[in-house]
C-alpha positions in Angstrom: 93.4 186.1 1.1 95.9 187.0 -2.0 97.7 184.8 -4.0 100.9 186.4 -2.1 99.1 186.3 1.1 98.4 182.5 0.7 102.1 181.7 -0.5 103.7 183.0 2.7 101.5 181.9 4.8 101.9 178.3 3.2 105.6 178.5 3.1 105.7 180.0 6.8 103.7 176.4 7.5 106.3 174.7 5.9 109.1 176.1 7.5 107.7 175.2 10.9 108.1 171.5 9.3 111.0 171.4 8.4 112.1 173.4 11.5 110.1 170.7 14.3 112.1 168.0 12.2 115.5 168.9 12.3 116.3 170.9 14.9 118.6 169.5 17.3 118.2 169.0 20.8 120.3 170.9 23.0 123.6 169.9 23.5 123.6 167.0 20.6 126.4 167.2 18.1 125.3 168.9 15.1 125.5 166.5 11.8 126.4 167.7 8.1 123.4 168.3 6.3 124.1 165.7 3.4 123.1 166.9 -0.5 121.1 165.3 -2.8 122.2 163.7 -6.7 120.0 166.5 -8.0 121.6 169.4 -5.5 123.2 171.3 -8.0 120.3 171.0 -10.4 117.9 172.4 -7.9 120.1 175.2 -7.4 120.6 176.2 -11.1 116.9 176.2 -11.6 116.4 178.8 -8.6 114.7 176.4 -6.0 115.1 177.5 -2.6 116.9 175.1 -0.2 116.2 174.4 3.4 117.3 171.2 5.3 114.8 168.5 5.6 115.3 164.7 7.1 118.7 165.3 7.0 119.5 166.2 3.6 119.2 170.1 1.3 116.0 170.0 -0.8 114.2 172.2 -2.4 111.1 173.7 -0.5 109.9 175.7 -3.7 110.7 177.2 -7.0 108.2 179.5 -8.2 106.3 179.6 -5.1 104.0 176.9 -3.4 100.9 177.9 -4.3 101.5 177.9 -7.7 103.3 174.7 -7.8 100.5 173.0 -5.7 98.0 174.0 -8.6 100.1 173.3 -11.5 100.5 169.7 -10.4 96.8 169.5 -9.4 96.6 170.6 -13.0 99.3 169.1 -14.9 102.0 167.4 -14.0 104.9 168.1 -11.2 108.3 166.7 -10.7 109.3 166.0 -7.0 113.1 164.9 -6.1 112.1 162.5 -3.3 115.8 160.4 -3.4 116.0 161.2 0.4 113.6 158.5 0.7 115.5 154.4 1.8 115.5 152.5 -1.0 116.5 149.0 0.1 116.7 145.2 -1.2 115.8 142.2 1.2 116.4 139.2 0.2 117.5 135.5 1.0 117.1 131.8 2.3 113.5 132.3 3.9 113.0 135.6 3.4 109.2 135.7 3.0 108.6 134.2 6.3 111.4 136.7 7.5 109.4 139.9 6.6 106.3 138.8 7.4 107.5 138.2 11.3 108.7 142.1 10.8 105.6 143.5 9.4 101.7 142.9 9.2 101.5 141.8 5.6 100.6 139.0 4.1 103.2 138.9 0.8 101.6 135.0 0.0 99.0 137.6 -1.8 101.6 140.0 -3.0 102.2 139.8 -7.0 105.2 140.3 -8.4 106.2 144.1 -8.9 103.2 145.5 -7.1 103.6 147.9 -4.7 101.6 147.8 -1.2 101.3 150.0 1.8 102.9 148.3 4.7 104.0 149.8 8.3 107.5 148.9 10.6 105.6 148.3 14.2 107.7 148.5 17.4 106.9 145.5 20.4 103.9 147.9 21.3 102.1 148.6 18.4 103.6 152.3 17.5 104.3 153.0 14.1 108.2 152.9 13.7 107.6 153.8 9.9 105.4 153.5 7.3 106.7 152.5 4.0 106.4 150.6 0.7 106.8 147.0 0.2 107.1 145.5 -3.7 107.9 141.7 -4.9 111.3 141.6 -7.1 112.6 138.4 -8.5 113.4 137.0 -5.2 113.7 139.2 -2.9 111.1 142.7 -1.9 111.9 146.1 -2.7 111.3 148.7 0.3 111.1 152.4 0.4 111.0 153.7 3.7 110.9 157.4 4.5 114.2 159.4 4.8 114.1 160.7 8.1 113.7 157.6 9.6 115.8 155.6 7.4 119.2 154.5 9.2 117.0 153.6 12.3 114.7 151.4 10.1 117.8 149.8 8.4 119.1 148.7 12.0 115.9 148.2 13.3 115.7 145.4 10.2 119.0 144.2 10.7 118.4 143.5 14.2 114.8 141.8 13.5 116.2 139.9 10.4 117.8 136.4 10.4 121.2 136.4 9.3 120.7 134.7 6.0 118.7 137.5 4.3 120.7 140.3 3.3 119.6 143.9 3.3 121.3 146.5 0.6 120.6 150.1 1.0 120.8 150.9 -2.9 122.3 154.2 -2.3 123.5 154.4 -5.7 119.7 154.7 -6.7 117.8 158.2 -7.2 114.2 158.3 -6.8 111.7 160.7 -8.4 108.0 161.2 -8.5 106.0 162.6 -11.3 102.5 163.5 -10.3 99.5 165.3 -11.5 96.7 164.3 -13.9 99.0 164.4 -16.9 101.6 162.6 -15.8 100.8 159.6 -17.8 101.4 161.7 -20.9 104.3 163.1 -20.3 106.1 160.5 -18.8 104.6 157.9 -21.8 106.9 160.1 -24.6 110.0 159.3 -22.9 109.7 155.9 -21.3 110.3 152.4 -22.7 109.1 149.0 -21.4 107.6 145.5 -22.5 104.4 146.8 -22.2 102.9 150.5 -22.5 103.5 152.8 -19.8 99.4 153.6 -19.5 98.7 150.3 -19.2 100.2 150.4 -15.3 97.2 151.0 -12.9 97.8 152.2 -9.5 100.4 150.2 -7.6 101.3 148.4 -10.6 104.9 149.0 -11.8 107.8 147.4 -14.3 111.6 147.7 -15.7 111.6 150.3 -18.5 114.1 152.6 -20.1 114.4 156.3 -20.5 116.9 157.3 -22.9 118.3 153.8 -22.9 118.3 154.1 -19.4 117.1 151.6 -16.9 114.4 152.7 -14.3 112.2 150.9 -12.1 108.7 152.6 -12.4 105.4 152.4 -10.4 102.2 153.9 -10.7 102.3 155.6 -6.9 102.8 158.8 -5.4 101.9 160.5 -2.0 99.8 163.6 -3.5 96.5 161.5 -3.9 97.2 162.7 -8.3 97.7 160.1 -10.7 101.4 159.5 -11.0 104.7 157.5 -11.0 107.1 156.9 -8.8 110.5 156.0 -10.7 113.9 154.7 -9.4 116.9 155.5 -11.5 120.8 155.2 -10.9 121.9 158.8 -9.3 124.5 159.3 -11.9 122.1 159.6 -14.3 119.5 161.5 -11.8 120.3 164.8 -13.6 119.9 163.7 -17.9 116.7 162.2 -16.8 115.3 164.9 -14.5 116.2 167.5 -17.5 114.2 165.0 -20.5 110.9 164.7 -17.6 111.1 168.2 -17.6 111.7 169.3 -21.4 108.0 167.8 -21.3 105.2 170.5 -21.7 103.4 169.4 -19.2 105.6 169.2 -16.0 107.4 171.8 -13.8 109.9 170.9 -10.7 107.9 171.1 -7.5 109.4 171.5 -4.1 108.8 170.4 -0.8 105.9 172.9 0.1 103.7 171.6 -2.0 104.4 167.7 -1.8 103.3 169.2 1.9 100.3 170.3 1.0 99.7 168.5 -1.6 99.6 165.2 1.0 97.4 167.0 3.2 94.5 167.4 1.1 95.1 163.7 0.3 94.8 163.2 3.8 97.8 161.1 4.1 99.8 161.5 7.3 103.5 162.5 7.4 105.9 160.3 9.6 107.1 162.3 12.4 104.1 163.8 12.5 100.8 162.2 12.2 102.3 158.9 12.9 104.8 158.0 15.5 105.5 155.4 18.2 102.8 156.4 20.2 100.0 156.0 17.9 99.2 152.3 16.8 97.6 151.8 12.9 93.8 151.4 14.3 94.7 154.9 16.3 96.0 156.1 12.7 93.2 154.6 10.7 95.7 152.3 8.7 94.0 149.2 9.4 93.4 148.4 5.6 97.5 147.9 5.9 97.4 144.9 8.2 95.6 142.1 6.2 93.0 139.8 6.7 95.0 136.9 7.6 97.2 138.6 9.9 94.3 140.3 11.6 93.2 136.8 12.1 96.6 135.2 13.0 98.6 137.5 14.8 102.4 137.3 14.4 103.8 140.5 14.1 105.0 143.3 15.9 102.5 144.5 18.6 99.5 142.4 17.5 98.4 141.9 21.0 97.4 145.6 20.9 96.7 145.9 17.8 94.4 143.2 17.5 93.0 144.8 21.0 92.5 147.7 19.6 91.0 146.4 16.5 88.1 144.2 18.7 87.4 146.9 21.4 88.0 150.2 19.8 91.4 152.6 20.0 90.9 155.0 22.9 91.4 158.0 19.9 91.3 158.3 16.4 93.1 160.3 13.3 90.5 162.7 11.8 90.3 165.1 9.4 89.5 169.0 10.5 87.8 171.8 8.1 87.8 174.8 9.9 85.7 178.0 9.9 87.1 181.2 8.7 90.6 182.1 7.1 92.7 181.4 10.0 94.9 178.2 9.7 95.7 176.2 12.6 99.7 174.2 13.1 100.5 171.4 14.2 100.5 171.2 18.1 97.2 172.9 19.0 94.9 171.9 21.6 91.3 170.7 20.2 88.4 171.1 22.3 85.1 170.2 22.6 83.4 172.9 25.1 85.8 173.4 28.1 87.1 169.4 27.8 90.3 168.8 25.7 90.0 166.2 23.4 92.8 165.9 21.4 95.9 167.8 19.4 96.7 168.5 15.9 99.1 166.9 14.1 99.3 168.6 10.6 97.4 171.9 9.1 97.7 174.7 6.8 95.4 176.2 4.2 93.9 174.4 1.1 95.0 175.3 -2.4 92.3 173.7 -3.7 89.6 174.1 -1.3 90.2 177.7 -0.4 90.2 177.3 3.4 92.0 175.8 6.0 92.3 172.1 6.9 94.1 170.1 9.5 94.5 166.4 10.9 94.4 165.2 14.6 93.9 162.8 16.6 91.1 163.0 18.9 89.3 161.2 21.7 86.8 158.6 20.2 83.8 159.8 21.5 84.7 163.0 19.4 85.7 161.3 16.0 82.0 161.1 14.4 82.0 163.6 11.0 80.3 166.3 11.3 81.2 166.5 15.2 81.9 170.3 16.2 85.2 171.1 18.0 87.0 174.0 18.8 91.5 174.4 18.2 93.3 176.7 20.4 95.5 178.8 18.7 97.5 180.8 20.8 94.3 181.5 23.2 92.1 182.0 20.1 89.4 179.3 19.6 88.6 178.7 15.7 85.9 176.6 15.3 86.0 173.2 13.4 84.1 169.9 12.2 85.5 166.5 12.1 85.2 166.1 8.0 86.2 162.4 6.0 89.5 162.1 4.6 91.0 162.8 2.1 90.0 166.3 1.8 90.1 166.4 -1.4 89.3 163.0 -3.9 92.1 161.0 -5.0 92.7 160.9 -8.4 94.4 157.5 -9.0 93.7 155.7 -12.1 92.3 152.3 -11.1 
């Protein structure tokens, strides 16, 4: 496949994303695409803008194969402020959150990011998000697409003594790619060296006298930073990240692909209500004691689930040939179906196509050979481990 070839065929991939998440249903009132702080900058630097969890972002610049290997390479600079940033805090908050989600923050240190998930009554996955320690209360950021429903999911859940602030006057950016560190090191001011953060460590520091919350996270499986900013001054420090050598601004394309071969599941996508976090294989996000003691959200099926098996499981795909498979497709193993994709598209990096899905248990072993049904055709497949390709965080 060509370098052109591969690009449409990405971006056709990506479309069908964005498309599945925003269109309508029929007869619903149609609601104003909102615009990010960084809108007008996209623009001026020729990204191409399609509608995605509500708001205009950029799905590429240069084109998304080229921007998937650059940051693979380098260092790329995603606009992600569609993403909830939010502030809990209050008179018993601790206990609060932990009765929302299956954490355990009594082992939480201070301004250190975790992986936690929002559970409904059942066990689904309302959201997955990020939960850090500040001062006195927690930082969240929750995805965008889900964000308003997680905000009055928590307000709901949430005594009313702790407060919730949807910092909307924040911008959030991620720089990520093997020489992020570098880049970002020039320009960024703290109490201690930038390097020094490993992953899911972060700390107050100033860019251009400018303050910004940074962490050592990212959802590409690269080394990188994740690094809250007020929106007003989105644009002066986007423009100084990018004045670095090492960085280019990356659309949404390749933060799709990008995730993929990281084998880290979209919202909306590979996770939803009706799949639980053993189903998912997110299990390292409920900890040991509330494995043990219960308490949350849908812990009788979790904790189920977690003693007797799930009934299916997420699993990564590699699959024969050139032909890439979407999201949607049947997977078979001989005449029985077994299970049905949930994200795919072809590998950058690996030079074929990939794809995750959840699939019956009996079916989940790698190496297992199955079959996806793409519009009649069968393409054959093996159950691989995730990610697909090795993360790259600095420990």
């Amino acid at each position: 496949m060509t370098e052109g070839a591969q690009t449409v065929f990405l971006l056709c991939g990506v479309y069908a994303l964005v498309s599945e998440i925003e269109s309508p249903e029929d007869g619903a009132e149609a609601i104003e695409t909102m615009v990010l702080p960084l809108d007008a900058w996209h623009r001026a630097r020729g990204g191409r803008m399609v509608e995605f969890a509500g708001y205009w972002m950029p799905v590429q610049y240069e084109g998304i194969l080229a921007e998937h290997l650059w940051t693979r390479e380098s260092a790329g600079l995603f606009d992600v402020s569609h993403m909830g940033q939010l502030y809990i805090a209050g008179d018993g908050v601790e206990a609060a959150l932990e009765a929302v989600l299956p954490i355990d923050l009594s082992t939480l240190k201070s301004y250190a990011p975790r992986y936690s998930l929002l559970l409904d009554e059942s066990g689904g996955i309302l959201d997955d998000l990020m939960v850090t320690r500040w001062n006195t209360g927690f930082y969240l950021v929750v995805n965008g697409a889900t964000k308003w429903d997680d905000i009055a999911h928590l307000r709901e859940s949430l005594p009313d003594e702790v407060t919730i602030t949807h910092l909307e006057d924040s911008a959030l950016l991620a720089l990520q790619g093997p020489k992020a560190a570098e880049a970002l090191a020039r320009i960024a001011v703290g109490e201690v060296p930038l390097t020094d953060l490993t992953f899911m460590k972060g700390g107050t520091f100033k860019i251009a006298g400018i303050d910004a919350w940074i962490s050592r996270s990212g959802y590409t499986g690269e080394d990188g930073f994740e690094i809250s900013i007020p929106a007003e001054s989105a644009e002066q420090i986007a423009d100084l990240i990018c004045q670095q050598p090492e960085v280019k601004p990356i659309g949404l394309g390749a933060r799709d692909s990008l995730r993929l071969e990281a084998g880290l599941p979209l919202y909306g996508h590979d996770l939803s209500p009706e799949t639980s976090p053993v189903e998912a294989d997110l299990t390292f996000a409920i900890n040991k004691r509330r494995k043990a003691e219960g308490g949350f959200p849908g812990a009788q099926r979790v904790l189920g689930e977690l003693a007797n098996g799930a009934p299916k499981k997420r699993v990564g795909l590699a699959l024969e040939g050139r032909q890439a498979a979407r999201e949607g497709a049947d997977v078979y193993a001989g005449n029985e179906k077994v299970g049905v994709l949930t994200s795919g598209g072809f590998s950058p990096t690996l030079n074929h196509p990939i794809a995750m899905a959840y699939v019956a248990a009996a079916h989940a072993a790698p190496g297992t050979a199955l079959e996806i049904d793409v519009r009649g055709k069968r393409l054959p497949a093996r159950v691989v481990a995730m990610p697909f390709v090795p993360h790259n965080y600095k420990r």
